[in-house]
N, C-alpha and C positions, 0 to 999 in steps of 0.2 A: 500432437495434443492428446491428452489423456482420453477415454472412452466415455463420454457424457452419461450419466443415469439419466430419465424422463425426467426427476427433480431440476439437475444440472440445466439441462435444455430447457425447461419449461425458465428458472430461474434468468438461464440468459436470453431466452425471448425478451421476458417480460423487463427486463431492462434496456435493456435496444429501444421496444417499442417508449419505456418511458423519457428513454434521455431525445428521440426524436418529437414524441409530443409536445416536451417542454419546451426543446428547442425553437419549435415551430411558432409558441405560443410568445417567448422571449422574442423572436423575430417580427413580431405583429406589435407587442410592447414597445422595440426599438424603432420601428417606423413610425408608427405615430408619438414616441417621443422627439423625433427627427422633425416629423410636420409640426409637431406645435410650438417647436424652439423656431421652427425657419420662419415662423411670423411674427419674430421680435431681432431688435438689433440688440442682445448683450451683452450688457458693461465685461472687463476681464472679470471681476469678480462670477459674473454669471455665467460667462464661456468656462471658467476652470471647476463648476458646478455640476454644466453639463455635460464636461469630460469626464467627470468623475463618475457619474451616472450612465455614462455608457461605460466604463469598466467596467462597471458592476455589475451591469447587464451580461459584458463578455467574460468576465470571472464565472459567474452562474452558470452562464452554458461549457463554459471547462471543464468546471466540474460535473457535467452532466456526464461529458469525454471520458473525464478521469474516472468519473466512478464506471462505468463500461470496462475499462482495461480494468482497475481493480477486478471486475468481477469474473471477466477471461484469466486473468493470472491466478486468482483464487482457485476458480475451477480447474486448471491445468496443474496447478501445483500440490491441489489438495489441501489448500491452507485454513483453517477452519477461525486461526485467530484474524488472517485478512476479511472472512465473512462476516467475523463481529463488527472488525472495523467499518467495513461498509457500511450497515446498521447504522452503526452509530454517525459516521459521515452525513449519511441523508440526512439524521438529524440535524447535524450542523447545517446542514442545507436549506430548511426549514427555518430556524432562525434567522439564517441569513434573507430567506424569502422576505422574512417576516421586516427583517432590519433594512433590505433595497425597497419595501412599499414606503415606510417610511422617509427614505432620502427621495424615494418622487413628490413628498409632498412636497419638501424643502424646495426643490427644484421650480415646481408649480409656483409656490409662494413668495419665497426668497430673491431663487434666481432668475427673476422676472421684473422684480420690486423695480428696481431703477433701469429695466431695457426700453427700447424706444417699441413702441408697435408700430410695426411696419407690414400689416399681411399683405399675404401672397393668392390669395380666392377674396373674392369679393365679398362673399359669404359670410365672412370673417370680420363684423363692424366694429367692436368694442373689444380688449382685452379681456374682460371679464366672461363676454357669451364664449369668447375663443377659448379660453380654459376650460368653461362648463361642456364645451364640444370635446374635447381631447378627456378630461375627466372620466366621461360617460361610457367613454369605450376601452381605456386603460383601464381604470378600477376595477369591473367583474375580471377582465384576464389574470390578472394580479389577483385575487380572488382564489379564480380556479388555480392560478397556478400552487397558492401557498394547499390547496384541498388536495391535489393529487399529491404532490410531496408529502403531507400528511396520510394519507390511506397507504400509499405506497411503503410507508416507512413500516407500518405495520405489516402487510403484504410480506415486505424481503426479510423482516424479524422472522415470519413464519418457515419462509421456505429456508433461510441459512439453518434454522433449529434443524430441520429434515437434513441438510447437507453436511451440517456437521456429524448426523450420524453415519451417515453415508461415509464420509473420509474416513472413520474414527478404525475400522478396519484395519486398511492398507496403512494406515500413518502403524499404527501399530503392529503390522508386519514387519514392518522397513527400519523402524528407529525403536520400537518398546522393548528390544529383550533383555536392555538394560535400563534400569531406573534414571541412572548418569546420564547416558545418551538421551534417554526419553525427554529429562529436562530440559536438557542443553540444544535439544532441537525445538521444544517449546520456544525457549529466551529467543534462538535464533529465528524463528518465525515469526515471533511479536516484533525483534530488531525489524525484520525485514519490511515488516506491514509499517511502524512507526516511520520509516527514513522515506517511505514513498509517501504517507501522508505529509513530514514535512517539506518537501520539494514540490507539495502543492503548496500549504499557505506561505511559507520563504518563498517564493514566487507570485505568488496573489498577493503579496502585501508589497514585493517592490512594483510589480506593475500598478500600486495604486497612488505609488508617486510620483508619476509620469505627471500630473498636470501638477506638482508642485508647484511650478513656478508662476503659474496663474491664481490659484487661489493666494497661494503667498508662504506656503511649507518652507520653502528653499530659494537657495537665489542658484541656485547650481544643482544640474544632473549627477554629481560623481556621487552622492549616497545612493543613488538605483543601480550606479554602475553598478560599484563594488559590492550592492548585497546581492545584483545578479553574479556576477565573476568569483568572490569569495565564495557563496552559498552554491555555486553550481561545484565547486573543486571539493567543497568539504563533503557535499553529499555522495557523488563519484566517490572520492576517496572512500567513503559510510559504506556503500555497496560494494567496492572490490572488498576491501576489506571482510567481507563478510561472506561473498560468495567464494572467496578466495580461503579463508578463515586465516588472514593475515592475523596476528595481535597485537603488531608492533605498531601497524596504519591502525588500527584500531583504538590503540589507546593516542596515538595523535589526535583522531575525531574524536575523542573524550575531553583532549584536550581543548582543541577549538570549540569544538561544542561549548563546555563550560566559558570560554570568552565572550562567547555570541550571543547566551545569556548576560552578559553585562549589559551590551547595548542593547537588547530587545527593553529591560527593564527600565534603561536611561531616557529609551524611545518610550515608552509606555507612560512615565512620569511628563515628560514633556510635555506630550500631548493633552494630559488635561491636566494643566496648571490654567488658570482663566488668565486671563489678558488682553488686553484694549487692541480691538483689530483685532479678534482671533480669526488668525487662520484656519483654524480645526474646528469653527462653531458647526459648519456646514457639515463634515465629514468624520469626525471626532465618534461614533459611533460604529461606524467600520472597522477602522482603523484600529480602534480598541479592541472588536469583537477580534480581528485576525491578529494581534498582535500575543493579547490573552491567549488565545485558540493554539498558538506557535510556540508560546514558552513554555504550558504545560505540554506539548508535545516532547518538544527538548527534552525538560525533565525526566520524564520516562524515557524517552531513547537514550540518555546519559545512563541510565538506573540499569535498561536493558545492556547496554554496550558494557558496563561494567559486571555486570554478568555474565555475559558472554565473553567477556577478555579473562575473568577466573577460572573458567570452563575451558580454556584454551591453554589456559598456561597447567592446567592440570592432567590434559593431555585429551580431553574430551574431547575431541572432531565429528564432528556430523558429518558435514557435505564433502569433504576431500575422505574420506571412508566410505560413507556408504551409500554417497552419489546425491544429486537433488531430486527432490519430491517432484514427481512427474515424469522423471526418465526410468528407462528401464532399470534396473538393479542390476548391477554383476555377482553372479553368483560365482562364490568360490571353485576354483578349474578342480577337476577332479580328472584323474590319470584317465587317460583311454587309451593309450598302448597297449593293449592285454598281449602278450604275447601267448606260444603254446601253453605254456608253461603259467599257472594260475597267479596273478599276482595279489599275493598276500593284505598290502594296501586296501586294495581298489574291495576284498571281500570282507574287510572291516575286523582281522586277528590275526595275530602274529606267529601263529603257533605251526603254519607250515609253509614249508619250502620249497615246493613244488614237488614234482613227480621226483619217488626214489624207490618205486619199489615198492610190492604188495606184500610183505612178508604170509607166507601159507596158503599164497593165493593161486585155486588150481581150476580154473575157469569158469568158476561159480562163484556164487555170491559167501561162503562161508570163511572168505579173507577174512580178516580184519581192519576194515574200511573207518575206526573211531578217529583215526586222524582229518577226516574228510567233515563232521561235524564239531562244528567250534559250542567251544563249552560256557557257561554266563559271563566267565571272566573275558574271555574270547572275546564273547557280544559286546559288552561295556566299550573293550576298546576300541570301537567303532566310532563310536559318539566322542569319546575322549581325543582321537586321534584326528577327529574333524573340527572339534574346538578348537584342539591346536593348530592345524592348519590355517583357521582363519585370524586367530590373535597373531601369529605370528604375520600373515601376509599385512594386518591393520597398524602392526606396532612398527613393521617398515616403512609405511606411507606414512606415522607420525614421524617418524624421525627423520625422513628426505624434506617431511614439510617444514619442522623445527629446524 
């Protein structure tokens, strides 16, 4: 792993410590939503309620997971547009805080309405004092939690600014000495931050169809199958493709891509048509939030892939040339055989051929030694002659990759 600045290290503290707090805080949320279901018998409708509201619970803390490796892959790769992304993710995070306090009321309200109370403490006389007891101690944690995801969000705005200046160096050692390349490792870095946030919400939205069949979504698991199975093979294929700088896998996920937006939209429509019995009254605000959240991702990774699939077929290579961001660099081999005899190359001019002789030279320095200093034109082809060394080693590695 790369060499941490104090920024780096201070930034990935301070996410450790926040994805453990919240977690901690989500696991006190889930136990006492645990104790206050167990003091009622729940019709299906209110058991696929409160399946749903423990997903949501453990989507949350996912993302806490996810956002952590995002921030070690940022750091390690140097990637400044993953750093934006994070940012902006916490945000989504926050909304969602904002959108799971909301489905605990439902829970409270709703998926209670018709359960039998049957408590389990004595304590516990009337369904009504028995919600105001679980109410009282859920609420402020849900509270706190939506407050530090808010402060936090501004916090990691702060430090990514510092660490994008930090990278902006070395990224520009490695990939800027050409404008072309400079781009094209741009696109390919936004590619790369876009296909990991999609393989979060295309996974947080099939895992949220798991109690389908209790609320009343589906009468069958194979839509979770297949957008597990499909969407794990399309995303794979998204990343070889890219670390690989395949073009040909590449414009196939452009292709599927563009399919996968039909049903997201189809699903998206579905979901809030009203109808008698809605399935989706209860959960129809998630659902929408991740489904929204997934297609404008698509779209852009469509937008980027097709960018990066022009840039490829034009011969512009980042990664298979000039290595990935966070590994060492290979720098172009340079002759080190020198033998006796001065090698012309390795001294950067053409203009001598080794030892032949001092013409007038009579053990003192009043030879004529001008062949031993090279002249401006001499110097140039130093420079000239090491450009070509390296266009020519890079225009081999396009053409064994084409």
């Amino acid at each position: 792993m790369a060499k941490l600045s104090i920024t780096g290290i201070v930034t990935l503290v301070s996410i450790l410590l926040y994805a453990i707090i919240l977690t901690a805080l989500e696991i006190l949320v889930v136990l006492f939503h645990h104790n206050f279901v167990d003091q009622f018998e729940l019709d299906r409708q209110g058991k696929g309620i409160s399946e749903a509201d423990l997903i949501y619970h453990a989507i949350f803390m996912l993302s806490l997971a996810f956002q952590v490796l995002l921030c070690v892959d940022a750091l390690w790769r140097k990637n400044s547009m993953q750093l934006i992304a994070l940012v902006l993710f916490n945000l989504l995070s926050l909304v969602y805080a904002g959108v799971q306090l909301y489905q605990h009321m439902i829970l409270e309200d709703e998926g209670t309405e018709n359960a039998k109370f049957v408590p389990k403490d004595a304590k516990f006389q009337t369904p009504e004092s028995t919600k105001a007891f679980f109410i009282k101690r859920m609420r402020p944690l849900e509270y706190v939690i939506i407050g530090i995801v808010t402060a936090f969000s501004g916090y990691l705005a702060a430090l990514s600014i510092k660490l994008t200046k930090d990278f902006g160096w070395d990224v520009y050692r490695t990939y800027s000495a050409d404008v072309k390349i400079r781009d094209a490792f741009r696109s390919l870095s936004i590619l790369q931050t876009l296909i990991k946030l999609d393989i979060f919400f295309i996974g947080s939205y099939a895992i949220q169809l798991i109690p389908s069949q209790n609320i009343g979504y589906s009468n069958s698991i194979a839509e979770t199958i297949l957008i597990f199975f499909i969407g794990t093979i399309m995303l794979l294929m998204a990343w070889y493709s890219i670390m690989q700088e395949s073009k040909y896998i590449l414009l196939c996920v452009i292709n599927l891509l563009t399919l996968s937006l039909i049903y997201m939209v189809y699903r998206i429509i579905s979901i809030n048509i009203p109808r008698p019995d809605d399935p989706y009254e209860f959960t129809r605000r998630l659902l929408t939030f991740f489904l929204a959240t997934t297609i404008c991702l698509v779209l852009f990774t469509i937008f980027y892939a097709i960018k990066c699939f022009k840039n490829m077929m034009q011969g512009n290579y980042v990664f298979t040339t000039y290595g990935l961001p966070g590994q060492e660099q290979n720098a172009p081999e340079i002759q080190q055989n020198i033998p006796n005899s001065f090698n012309t190359e390795y001294l950067g001019y053409s203009g001598y051929n080794g030892y032949s002789g001092y013409s007038g030279y009579s053990g003192n320095n009043t030879g004529n030694n001008n062949n031993l200093v090279p002249n401006e034109t001499q110097k140039k082809s130093k420079r000239a002659s090491k450009i070509a060394e390296v266009q020519n080693a890079r225009l081999s590695r396009r053409i064994s990759i084409d």
